[in-house]
C-alpha positions in Angstrom: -6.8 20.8 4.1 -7.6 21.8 0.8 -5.0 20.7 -2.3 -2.3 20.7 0.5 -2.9 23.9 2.0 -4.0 24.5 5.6 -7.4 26.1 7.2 -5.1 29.1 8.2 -3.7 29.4 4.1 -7.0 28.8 2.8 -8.8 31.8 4.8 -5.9 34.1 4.1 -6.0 33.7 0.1 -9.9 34.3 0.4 -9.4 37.6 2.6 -6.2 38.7 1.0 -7.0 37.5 -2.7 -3.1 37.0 -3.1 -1.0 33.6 -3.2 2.5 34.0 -1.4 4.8 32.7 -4.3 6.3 30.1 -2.0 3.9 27.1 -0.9 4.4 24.9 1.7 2.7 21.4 0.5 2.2 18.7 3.0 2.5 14.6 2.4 -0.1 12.4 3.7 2.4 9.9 4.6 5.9 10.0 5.2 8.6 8.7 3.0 10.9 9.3 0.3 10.3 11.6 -2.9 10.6 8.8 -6.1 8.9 11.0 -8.9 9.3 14.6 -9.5 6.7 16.0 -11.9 7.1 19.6 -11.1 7.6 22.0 -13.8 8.6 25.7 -13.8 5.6 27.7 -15.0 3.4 25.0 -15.3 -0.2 25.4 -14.8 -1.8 22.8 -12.2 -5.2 22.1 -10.5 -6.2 20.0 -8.1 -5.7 16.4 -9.8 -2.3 17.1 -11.2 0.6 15.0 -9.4 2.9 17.2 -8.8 5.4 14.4 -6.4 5.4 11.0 -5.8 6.3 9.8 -2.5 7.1 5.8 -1.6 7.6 4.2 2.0 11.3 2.8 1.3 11.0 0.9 4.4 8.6 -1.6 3.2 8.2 -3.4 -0.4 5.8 -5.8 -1.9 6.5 -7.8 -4.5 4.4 -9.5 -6.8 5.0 -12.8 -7.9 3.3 -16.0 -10.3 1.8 -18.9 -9.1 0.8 -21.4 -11.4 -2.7 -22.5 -11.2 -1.5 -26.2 -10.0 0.0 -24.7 -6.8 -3.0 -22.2 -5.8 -4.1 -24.7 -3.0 -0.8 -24.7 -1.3 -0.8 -21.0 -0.8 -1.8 -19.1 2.4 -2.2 -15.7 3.3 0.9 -15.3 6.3 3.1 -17.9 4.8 6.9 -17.0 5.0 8.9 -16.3 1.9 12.2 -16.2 0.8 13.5 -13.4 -1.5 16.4 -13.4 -3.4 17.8 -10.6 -6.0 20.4 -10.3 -8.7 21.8 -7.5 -7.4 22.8 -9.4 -4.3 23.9 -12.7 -5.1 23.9 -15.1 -1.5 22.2 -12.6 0.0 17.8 -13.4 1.3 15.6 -11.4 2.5 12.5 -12.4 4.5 8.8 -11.8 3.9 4.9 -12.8 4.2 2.5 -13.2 1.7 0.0 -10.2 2.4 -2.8 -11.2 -0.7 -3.5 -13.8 -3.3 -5.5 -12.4 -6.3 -9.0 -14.2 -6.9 -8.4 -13.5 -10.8 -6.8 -16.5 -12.9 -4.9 -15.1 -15.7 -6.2 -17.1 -18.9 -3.1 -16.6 -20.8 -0.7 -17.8 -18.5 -3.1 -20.3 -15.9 -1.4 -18.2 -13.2 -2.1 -16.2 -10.5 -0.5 -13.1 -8.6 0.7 -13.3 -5.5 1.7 -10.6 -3.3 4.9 -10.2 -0.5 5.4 -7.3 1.4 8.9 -7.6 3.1 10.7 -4.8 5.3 13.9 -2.8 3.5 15.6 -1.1 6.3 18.6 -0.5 4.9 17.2 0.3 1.7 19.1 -2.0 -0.1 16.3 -3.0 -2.5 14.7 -1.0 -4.8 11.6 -0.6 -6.5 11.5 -2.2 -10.1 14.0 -4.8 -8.8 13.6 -8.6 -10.9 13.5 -10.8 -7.9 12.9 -14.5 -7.1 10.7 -15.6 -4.5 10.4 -19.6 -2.3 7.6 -20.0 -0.4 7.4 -21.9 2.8 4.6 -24.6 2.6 3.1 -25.0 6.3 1.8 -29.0 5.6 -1.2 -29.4 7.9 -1.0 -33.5 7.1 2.3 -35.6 7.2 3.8 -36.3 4.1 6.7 -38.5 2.7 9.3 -37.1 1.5 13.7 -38.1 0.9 16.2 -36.5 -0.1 16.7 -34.5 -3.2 19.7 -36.5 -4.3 17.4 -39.2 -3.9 15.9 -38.5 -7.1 17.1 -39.4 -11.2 15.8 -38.1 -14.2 15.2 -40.7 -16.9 13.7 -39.4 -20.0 10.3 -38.0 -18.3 10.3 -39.9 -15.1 11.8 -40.0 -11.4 13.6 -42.1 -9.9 14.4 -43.3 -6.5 16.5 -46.7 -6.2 15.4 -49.0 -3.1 17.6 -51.5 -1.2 15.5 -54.9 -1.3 16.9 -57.3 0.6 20.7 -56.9 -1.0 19.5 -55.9 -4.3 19.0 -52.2 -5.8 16.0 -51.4 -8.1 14.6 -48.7 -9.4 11.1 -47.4 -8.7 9.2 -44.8 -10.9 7.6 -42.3 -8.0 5.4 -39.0 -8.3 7.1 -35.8 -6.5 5.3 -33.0 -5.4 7.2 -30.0 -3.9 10.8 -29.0 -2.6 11.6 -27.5 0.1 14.9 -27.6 2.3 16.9 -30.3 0.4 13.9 -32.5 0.9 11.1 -33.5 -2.0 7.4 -34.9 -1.7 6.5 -38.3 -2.8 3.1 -38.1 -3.6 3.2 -42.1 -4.5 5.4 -45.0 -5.7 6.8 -45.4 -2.6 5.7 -46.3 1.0 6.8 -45.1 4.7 9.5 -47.8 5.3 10.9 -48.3 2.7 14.9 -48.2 2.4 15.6 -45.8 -0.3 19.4 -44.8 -1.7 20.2 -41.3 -0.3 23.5 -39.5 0.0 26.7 -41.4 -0.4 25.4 -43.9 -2.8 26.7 -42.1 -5.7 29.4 -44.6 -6.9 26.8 -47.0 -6.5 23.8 -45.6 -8.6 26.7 -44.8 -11.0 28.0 -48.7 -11.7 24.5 -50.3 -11.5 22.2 -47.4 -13.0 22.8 -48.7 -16.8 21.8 -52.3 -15.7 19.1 -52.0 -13.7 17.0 -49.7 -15.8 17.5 -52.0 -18.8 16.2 -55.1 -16.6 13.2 -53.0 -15.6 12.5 -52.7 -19.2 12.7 -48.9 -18.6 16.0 -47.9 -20.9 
């Protein structure tokens, strides 16, 4: 095919020397018709774009990672995709590529999800936000996010000693279903205030952290 016409259309323009007023233009691909650049009148040639046509069935999305995360991220892993325009509402996908190209500017880099859109409910240009599912290869610790306080720039996680409470300053790494990392302050074992401890952390919280010398 030449320029979208066929063997059969090209020999007939050369033999005839006439164009029949009404072309028939083929797609490589199938799809849906997104752009429109066709004019009345308009001269074209070969490298004009006269339609553009889109596979609604399948998107990607491009996200950011920040530089601190890049060796957590793997080609396959499932993600979970969430948009304004649906609020409650996920939609499931893979991470297809990771870019070898650190942005400078922002010490990120992109990573791309290509998700199926049957039902067309999603649409190109759409502001989306994106969780990726970590696949650990080696155990880690990790409680409860209601586990963890905020105090000032630290977290917190209060452990049951005995029949004391006191509060231990810990390193968290990611989140994922309700659950966080510890990457250290604590160890495997140890009794740590979870869920339903709330009207406890509440009366002792004040005076334990000033004992600790941390408030």
């Amino acid at each position: 095919m030449m320029m979208g016409f066929t063997e059969r259309q090209v020999k007939t323009i050369s033999e005839t020397h006439q164009i029949n007023p009404i072309i028939t233009l083929y797609a490589p691909i199938s799809g849906k018709i997104i752009e429109n650049n066709a004019i009345l009148g308009a001269m074209i040639d070969q490298g004009t774009e006269i339609l553009t046509i889109m596979d609604p069935t399948l998107l990607v999305i491009d996200a950011q990672v920040y530089e601190k995360d890049i060796a957590k991220i793997r080609i396959g892993q499932e993600v979970e995709v969430s948009v304004p325009a649906y609020p409650g509402e996920t939609f499931n996908g893979k991470i297809s590529y990771i870019s070898d190209v650190l942005k400078e500017e922002t010490r990120t880099i992109t990573v791309r999800t290509e998700l199926e859109n049957r039902e067309y409910k999603l649409k190109p240009g759409m502001f989306a936000d994106i969780k990726i599912y970590l696949n650990h290869q080696a155990e880690v610790l990790v409680v409860s996010e209601e586990a963890i306080l905020d105090e000032k720039d630290e977290k917190l996680v209060f452990l049951k000693i005995d029949d004391k409470y006191l509060p231990v300053i810990v390193e968290t790494g990611t989140k994922q279903g309700g659950y966080v990392e510890i990457i250290k302050g604590i160890q495997e074992g140890d009794e740590v205030v979870t869920k339903g401890s709330f009207q406890l952390k509440s009366k002792l919280y004040d005076e334990i952290l000033k004992k600790a010398g941390i408030r």
